[in-house]
VEXKOL-454122 format. One record per atom (N, C-alpha, C, O): residue in three letters; x, y, z. Coordinates in nm, 2 decimals. Layout:
<nodes>
@aa: ALA&X: X&Y: Y&Z: Z
...
</nodes>
This chain:
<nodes>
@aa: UNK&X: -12.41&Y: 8.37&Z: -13.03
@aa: UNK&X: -12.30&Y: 8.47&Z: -13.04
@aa: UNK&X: -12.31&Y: 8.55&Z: -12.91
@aa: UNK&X: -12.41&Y: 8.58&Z: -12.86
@aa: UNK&X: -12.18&Y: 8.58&Z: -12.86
@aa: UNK&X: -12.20&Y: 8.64&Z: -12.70
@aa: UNK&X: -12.23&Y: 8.81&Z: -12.73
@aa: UNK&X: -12.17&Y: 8.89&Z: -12.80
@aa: UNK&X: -12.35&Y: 8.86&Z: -12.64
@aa: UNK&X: -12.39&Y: 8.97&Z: -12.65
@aa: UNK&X: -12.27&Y: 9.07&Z: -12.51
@aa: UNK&X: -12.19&Y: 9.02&Z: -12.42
@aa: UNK&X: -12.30&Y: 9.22&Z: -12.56
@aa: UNK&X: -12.20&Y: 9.30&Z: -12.48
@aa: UNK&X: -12.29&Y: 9.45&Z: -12.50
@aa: UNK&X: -12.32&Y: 9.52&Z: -12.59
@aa: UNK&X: -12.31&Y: 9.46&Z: -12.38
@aa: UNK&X: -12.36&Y: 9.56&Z: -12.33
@aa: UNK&X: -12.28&Y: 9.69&Z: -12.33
@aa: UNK&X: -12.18&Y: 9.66&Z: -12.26
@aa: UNK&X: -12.28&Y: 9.81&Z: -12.36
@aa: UNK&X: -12.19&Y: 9.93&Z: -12.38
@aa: UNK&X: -12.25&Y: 10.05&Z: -12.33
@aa: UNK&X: -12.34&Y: 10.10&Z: -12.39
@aa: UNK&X: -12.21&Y: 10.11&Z: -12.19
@aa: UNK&X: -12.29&Y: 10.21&Z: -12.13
@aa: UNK&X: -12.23&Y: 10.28&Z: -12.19
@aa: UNK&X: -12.13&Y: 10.25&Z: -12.25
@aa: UNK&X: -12.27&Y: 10.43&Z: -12.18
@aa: UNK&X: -12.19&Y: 10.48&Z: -12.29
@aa: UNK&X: -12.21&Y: 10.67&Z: -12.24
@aa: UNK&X: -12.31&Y: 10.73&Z: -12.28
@aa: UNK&X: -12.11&Y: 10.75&Z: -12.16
@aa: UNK&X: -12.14&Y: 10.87&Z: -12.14
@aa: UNK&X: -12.04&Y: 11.01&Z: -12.23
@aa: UNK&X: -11.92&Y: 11.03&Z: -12.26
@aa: UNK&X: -12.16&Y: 11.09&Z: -12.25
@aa: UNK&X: -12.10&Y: 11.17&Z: -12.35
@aa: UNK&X: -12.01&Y: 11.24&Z: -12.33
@aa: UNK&X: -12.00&Y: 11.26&Z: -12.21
@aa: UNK&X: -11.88&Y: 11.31&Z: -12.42
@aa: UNK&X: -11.81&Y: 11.38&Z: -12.39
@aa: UNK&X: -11.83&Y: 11.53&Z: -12.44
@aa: UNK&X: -11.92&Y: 11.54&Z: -12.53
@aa: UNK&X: -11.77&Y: 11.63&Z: -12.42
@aa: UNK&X: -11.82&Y: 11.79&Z: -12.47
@aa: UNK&X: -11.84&Y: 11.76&Z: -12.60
@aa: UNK&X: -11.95&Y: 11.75&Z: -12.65
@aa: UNK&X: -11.71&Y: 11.73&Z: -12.66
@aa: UNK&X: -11.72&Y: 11.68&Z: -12.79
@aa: UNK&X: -11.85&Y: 11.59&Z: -12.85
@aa: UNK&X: -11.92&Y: 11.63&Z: -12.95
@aa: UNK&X: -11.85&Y: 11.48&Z: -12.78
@aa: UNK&X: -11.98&Y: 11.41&Z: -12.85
@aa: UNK&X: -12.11&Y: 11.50&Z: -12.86
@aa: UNK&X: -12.18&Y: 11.50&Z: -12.96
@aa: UNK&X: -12.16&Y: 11.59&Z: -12.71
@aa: UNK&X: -12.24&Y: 11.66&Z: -12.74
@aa: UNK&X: -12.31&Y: 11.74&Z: -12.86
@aa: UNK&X: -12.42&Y: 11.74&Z: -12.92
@aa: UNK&X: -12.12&Y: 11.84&Z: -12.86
@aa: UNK&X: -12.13&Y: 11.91&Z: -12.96
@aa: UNK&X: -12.17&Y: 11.84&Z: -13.09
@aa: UNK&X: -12.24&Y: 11.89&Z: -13.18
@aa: UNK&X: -12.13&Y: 11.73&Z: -13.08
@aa: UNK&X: -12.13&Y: 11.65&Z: -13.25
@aa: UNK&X: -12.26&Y: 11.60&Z: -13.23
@aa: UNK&X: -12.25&Y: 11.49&Z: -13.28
@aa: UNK&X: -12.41&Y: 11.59&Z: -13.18
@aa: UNK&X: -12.53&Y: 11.54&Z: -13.16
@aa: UNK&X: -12.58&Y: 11.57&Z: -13.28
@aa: UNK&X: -12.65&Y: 11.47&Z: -13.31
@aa: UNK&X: -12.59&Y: 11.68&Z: -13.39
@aa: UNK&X: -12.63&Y: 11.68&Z: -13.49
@aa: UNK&X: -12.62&Y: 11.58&Z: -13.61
@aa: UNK&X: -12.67&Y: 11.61&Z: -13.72
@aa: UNK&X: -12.55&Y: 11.48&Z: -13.58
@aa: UNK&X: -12.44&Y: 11.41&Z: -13.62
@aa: UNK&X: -12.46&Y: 11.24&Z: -13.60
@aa: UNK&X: -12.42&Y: 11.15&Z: -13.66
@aa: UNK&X: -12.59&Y: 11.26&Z: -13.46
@aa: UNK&X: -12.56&Y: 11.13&Z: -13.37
@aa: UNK&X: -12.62&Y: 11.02&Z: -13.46
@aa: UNK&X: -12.57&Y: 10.90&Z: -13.44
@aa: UNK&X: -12.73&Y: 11.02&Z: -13.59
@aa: UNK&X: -12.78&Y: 10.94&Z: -13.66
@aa: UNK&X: -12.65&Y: 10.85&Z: -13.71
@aa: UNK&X: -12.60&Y: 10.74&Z: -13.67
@aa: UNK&X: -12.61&Y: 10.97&Z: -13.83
@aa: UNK&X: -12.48&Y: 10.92&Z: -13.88
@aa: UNK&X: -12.37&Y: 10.84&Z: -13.79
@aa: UNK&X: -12.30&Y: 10.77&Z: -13.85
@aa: UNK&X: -12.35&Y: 10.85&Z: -13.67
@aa: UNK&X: -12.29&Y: 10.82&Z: -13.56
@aa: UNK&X: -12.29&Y: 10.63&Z: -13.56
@aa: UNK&X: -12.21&Y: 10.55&Z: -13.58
@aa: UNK&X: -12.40&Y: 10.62&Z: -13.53
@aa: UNK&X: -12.50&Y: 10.53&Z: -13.51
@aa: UNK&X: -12.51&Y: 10.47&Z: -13.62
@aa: UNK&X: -12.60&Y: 10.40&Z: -13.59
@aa: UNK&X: -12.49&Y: 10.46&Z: -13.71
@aa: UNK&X: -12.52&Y: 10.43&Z: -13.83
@aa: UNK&X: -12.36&Y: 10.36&Z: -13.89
@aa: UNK&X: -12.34&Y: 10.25&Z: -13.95
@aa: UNK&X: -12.25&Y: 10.47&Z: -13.86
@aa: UNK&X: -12.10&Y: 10.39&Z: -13.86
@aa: UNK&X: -12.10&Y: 10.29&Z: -13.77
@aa: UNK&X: -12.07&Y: 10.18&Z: -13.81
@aa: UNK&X: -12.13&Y: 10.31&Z: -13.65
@aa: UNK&X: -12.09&Y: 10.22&Z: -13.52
@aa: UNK&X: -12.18&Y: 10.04&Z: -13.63
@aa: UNK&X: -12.12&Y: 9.93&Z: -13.66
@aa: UNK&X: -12.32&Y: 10.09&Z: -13.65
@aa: UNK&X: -12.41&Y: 9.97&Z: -13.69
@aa: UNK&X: -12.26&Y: 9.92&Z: -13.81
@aa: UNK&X: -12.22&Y: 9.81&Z: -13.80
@aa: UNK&X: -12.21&Y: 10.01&Z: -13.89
@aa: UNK&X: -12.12&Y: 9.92&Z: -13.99
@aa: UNK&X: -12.00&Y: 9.87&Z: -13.93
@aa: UNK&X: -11.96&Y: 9.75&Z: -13.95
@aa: UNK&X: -11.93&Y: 9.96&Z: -13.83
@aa: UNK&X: -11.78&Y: 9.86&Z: -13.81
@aa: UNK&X: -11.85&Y: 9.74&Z: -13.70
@aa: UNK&X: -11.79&Y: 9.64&Z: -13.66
@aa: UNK&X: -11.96&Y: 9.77&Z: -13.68
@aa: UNK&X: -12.00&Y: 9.62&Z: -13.56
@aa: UNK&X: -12.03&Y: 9.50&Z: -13.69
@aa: UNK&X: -12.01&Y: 9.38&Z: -13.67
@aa: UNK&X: -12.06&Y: 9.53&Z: -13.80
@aa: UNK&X: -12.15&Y: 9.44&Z: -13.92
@aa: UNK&X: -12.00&Y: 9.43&Z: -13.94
@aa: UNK&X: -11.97&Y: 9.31&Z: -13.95
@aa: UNK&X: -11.89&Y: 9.50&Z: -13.97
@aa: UNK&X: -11.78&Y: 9.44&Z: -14.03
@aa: UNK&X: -11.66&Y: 9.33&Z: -13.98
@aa: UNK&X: -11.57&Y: 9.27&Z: -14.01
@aa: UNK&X: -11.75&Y: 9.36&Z: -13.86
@aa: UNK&X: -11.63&Y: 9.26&Z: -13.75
@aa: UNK&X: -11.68&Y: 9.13&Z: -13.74
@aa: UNK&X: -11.62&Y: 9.04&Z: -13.69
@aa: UNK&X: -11.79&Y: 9.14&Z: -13.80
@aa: UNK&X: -11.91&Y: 8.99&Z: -13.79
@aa: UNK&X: -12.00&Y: 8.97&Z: -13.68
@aa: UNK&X: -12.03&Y: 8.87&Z: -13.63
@aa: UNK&X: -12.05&Y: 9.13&Z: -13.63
@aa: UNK&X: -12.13&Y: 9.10&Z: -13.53
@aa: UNK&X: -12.23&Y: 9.14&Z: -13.55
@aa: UNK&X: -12.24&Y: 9.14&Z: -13.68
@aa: UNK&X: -12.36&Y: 9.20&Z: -13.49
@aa: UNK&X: -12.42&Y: 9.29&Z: -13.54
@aa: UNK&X: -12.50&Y: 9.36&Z: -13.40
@aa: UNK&X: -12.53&Y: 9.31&Z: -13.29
@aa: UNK&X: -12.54&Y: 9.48&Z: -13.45
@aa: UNK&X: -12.64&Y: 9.59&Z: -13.35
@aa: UNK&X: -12.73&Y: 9.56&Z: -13.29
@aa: UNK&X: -12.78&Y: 9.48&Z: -13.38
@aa: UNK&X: -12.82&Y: 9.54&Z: -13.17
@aa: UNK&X: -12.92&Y: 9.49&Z: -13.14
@aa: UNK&X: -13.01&Y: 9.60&Z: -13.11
@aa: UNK&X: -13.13&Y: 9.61&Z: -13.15
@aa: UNK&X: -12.94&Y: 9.71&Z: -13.03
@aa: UNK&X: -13.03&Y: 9.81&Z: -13.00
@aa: UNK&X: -12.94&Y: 9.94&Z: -12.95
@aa: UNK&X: -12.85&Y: 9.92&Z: -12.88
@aa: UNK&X: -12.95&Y: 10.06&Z: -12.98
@aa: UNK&X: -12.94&Y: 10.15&Z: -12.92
@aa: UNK&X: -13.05&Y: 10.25&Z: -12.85
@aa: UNK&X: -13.14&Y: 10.31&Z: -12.91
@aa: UNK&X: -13.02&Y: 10.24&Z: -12.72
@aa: UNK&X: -13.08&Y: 10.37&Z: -12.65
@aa: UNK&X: -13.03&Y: 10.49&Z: -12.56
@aa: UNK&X: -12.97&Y: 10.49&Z: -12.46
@aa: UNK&X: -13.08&Y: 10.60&Z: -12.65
@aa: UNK&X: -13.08&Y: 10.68&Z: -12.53
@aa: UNK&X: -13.11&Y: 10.69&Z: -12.40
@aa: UNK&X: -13.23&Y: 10.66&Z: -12.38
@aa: UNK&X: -13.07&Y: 10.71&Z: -12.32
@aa: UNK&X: -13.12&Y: 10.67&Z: -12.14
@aa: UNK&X: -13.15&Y: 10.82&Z: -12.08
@aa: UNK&X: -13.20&Y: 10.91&Z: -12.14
@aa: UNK&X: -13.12&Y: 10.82&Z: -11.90
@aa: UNK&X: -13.17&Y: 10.92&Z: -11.84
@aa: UNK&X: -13.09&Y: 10.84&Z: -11.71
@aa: UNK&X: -13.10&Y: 10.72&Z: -11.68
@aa: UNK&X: -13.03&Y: 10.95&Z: -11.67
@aa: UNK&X: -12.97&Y: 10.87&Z: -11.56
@aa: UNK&X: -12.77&Y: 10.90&Z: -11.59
@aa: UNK&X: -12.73&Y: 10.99&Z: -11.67
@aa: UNK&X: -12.71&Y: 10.81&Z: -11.52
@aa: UNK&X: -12.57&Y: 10.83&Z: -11.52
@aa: UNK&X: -12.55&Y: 10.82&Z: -11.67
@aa: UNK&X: -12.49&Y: 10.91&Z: -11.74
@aa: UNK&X: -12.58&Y: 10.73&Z: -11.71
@aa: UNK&X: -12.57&Y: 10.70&Z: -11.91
@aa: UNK&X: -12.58&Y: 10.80&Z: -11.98
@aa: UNK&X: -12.63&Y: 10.89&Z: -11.91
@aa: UNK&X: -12.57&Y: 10.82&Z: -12.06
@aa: UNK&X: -12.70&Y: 10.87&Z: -12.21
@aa: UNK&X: -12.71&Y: 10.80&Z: -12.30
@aa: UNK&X: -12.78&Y: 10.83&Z: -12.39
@aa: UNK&X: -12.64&Y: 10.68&Z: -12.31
@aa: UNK&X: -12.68&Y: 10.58&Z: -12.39
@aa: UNK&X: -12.67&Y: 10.44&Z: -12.39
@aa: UNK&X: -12.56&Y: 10.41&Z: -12.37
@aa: UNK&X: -12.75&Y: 10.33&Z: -12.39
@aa: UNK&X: -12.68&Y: 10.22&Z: -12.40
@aa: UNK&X: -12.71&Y: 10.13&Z: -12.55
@aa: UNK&X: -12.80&Y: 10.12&Z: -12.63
@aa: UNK&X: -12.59&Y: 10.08&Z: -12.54
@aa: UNK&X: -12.59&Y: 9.97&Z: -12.70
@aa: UNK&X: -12.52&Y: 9.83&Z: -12.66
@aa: UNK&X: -12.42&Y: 9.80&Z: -12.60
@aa: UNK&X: -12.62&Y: 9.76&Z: -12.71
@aa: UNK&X: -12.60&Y: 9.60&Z: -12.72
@aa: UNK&X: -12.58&Y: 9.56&Z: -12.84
@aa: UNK&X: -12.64&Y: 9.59&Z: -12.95
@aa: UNK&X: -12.50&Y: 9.51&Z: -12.83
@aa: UNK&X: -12.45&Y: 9.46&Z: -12.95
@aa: UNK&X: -12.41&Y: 9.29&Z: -12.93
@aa: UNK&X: -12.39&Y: 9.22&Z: -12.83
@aa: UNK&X: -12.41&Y: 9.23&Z: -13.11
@aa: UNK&X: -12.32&Y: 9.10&Z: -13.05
@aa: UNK&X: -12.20&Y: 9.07&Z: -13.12
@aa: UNK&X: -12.21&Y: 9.14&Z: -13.21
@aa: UNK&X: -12.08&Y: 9.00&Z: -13.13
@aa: UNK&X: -11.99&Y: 8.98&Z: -13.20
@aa: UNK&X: -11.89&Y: 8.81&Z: -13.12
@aa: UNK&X: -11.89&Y: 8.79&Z: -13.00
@aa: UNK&X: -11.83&Y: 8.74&Z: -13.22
@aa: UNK&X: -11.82&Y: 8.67&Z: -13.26
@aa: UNK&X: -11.72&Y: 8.58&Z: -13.09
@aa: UNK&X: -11.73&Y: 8.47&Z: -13.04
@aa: UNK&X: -11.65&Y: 8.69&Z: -13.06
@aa: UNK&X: -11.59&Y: 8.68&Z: -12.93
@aa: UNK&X: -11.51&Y: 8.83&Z: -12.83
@aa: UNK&X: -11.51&Y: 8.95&Z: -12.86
@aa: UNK&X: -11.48&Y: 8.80&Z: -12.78
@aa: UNK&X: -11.44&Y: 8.92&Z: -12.64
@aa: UNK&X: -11.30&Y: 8.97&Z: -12.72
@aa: UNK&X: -11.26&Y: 9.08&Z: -12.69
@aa: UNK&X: -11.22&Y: 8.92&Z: -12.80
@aa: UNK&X: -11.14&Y: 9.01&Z: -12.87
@aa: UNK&X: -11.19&Y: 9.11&Z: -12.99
@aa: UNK&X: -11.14&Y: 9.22&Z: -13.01
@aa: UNK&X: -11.27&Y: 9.06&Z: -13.06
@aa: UNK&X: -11.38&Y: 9.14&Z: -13.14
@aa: UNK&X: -11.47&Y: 9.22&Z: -13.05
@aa: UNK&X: -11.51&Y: 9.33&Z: -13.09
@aa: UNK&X: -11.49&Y: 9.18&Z: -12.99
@aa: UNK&X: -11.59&Y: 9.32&Z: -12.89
@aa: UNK&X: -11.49&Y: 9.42&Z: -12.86
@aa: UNK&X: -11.54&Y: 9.53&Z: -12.84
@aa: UNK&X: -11.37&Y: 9.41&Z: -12.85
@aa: UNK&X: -11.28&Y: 9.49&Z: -12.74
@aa: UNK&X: -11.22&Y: 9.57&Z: -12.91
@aa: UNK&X: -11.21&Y: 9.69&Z: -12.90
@aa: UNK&X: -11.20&Y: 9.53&Z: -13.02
@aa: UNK&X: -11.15&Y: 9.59&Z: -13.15
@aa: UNK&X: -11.24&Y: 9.70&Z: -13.19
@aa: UNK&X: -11.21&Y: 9.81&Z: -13.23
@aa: UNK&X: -11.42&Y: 9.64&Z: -13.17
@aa: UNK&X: -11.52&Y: 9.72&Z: -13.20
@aa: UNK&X: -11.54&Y: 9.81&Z: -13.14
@aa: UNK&X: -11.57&Y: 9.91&Z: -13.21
@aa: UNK&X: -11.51&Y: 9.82&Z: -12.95
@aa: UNK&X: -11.49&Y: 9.91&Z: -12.88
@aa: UNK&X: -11.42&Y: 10.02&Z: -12.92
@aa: UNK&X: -11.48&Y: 10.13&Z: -12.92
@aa: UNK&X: -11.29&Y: 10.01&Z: -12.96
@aa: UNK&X: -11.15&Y: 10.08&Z: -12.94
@aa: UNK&X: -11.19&Y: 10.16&Z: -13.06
@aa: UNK&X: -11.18&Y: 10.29&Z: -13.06
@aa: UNK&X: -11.25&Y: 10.09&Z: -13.18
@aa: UNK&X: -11.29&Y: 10.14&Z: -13.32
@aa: UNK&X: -11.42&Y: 10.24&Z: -13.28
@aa: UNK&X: -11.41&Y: 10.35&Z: -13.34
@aa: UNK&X: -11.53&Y: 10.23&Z: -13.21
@aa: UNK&X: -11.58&Y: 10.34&Z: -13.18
@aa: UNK&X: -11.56&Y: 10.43&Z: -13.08
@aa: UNK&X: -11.65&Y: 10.52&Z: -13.06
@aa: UNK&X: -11.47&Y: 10.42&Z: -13.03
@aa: UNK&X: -11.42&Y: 10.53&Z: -12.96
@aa: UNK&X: -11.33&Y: 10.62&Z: -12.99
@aa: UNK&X: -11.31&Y: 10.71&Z: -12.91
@aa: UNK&X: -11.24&Y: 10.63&Z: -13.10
@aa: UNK&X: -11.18&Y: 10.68&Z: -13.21
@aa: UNK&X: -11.21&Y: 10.84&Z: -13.18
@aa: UNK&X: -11.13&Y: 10.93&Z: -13.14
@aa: UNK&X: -11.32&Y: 10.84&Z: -13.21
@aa: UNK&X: -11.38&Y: 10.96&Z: -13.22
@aa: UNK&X: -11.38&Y: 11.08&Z: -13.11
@aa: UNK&X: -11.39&Y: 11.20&Z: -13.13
@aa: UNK&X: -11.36&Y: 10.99&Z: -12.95
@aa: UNK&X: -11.34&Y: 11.06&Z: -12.85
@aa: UNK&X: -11.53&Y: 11.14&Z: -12.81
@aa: UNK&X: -11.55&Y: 11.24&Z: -12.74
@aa: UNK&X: -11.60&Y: 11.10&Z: -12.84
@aa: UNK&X: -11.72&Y: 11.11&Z: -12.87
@aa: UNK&X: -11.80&Y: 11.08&Z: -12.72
@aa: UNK&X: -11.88&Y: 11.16&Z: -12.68
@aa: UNK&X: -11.77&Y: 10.98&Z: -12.65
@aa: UNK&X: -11.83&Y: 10.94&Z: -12.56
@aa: UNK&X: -11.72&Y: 10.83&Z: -12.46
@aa: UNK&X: -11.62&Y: 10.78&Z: -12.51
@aa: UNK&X: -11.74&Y: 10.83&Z: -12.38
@aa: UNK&X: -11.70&Y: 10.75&Z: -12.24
@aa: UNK&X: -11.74&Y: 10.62&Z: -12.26
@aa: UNK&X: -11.84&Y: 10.61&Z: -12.32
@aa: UNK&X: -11.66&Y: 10.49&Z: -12.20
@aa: UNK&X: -11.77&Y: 10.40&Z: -12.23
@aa: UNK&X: -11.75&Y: 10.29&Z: -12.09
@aa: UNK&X: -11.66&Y: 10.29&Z: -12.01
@aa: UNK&X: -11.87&Y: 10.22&Z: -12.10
@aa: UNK&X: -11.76&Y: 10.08&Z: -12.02
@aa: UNK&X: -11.87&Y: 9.98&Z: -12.08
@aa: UNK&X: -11.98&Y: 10.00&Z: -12.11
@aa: UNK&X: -11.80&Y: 9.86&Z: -12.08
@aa: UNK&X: -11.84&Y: 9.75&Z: -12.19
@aa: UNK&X: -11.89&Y: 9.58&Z: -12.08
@aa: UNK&X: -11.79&Y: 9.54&Z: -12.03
@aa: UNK&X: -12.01&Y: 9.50&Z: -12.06
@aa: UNK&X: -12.01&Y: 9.45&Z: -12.00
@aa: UNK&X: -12.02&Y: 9.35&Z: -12.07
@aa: UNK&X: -12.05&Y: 9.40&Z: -12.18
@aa: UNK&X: -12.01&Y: 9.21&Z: -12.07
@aa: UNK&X: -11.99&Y: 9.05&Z: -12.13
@aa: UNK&X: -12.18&Y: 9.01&Z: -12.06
@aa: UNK&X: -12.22&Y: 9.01&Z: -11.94
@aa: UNK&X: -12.25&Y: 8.98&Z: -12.17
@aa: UNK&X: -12.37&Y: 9.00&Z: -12.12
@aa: UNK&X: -12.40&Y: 8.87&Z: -12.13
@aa: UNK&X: -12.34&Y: 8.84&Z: -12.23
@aa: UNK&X: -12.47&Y: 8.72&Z: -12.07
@aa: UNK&X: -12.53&Y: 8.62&Z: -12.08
@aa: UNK&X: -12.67&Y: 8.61&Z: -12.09
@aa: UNK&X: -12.72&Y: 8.66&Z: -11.99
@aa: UNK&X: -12.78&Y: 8.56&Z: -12.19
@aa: UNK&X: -12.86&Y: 8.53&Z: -12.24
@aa: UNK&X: -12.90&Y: 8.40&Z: -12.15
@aa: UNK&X: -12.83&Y: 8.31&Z: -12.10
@aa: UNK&X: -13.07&Y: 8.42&Z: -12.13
@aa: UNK&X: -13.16&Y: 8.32&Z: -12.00
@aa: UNK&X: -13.03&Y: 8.22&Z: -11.99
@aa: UNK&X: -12.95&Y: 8.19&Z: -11.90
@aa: UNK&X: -13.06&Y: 8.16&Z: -12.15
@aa: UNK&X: -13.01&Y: 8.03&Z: -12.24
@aa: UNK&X: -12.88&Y: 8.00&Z: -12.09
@aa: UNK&X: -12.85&Y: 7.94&Z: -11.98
@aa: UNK&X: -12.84&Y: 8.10&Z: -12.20
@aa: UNK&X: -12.67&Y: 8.14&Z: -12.16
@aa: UNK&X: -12.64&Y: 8.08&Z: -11.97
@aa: UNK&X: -12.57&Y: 7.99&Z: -11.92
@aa: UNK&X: -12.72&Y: 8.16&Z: -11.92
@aa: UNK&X: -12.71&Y: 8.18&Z: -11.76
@aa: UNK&X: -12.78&Y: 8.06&Z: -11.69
@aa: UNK&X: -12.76&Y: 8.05&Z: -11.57
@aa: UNK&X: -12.86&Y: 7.97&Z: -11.75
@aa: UNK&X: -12.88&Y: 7.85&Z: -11.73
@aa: UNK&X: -12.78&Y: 7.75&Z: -11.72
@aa: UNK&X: -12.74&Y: 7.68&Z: -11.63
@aa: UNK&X: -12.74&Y: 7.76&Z: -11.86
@aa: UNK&X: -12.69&Y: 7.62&Z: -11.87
@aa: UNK&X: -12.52&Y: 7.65&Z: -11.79
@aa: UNK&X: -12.45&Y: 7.55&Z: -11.79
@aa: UNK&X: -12.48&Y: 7.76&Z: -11.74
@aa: UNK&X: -12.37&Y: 7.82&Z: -11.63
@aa: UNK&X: -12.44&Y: 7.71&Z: -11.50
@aa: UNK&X: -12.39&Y: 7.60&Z: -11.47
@aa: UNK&X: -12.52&Y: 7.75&Z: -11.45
@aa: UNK&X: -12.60&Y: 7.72&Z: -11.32
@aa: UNK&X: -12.59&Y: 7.59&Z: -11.33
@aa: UNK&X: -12.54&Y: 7.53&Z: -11.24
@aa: UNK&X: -12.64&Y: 7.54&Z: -11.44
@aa: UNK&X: -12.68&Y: 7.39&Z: -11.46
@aa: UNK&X: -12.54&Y: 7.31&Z: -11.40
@aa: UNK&X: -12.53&Y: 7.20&Z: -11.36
@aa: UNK&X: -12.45&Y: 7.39&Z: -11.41
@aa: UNK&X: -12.31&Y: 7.28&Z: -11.36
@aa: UNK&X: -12.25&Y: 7.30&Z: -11.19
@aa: UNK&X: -12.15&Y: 7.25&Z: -11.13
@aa: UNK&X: -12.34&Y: 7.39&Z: -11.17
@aa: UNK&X: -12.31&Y: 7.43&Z: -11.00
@aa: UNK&X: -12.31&Y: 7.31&Z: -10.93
@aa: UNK&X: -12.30&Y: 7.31&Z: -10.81
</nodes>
C-alpha cells in the first residue's frame, strides 16, 4: 500500500487547540482507518515542522480525501509527499 509522508506546521488555532492534540490524533488515526488506510507514525519535530505523519492508504486520491478531511479543522499547514519504500525504490531503478 503506497505510504505518504505529511509535514505538517501549526496554525494559531491549532496551537491554541494543543490541549486537544491527543484527541486530534486519535480522529486523524480514524478518518485514515476509514478510508482503508492506516497510521504509521506521528511525530513531533523541531525545526520548520512541528509534526510529521506517515501514513498509508490505498491510492493518491485517498490520500488527497484524507488530507482535505484533516485539515477541516484549519489546525495546521500541511504539505503531503508520495513516499516509496527500499522495495518500492528498487524495483523503479530496476527498469532504468
Amino acid at each position: 500500500m503506497p505510504h505518504y509522508v505529511t509535514l505538517m506546521r501549526w496554525t494559531s488555532q491549532g496551537v491554541a487547540g494543543l490541549p486537544a492534540w491527543r484527541e486530534r490524533v486519535e480522529d486523524g488515526e480514524r478518518i485514515i482507518g476509514e478510508a482503508g488506510g492506516s497510521l504509521v507514525g506521528v511525530y513531533v519535530t523541531l525545526g520548520r515542522y512541528d509534526v510529521v505523519e506517515i501514513f498509508e492508504a490505498p491510492d493518491d486520491e485517498t490520500a488527497a480525501e484524507i488530507i482535505l478531511k484533516l485539515q477541516r479543522h484549519g489546525a495546521e499547514h500541511t504539505e503531503t509527499l508520495r513516499a516509496f519504500t527500499r522495495e518500492e525504490a528498487e524495483e523503479i531503478i530496476r527498469k532504468l
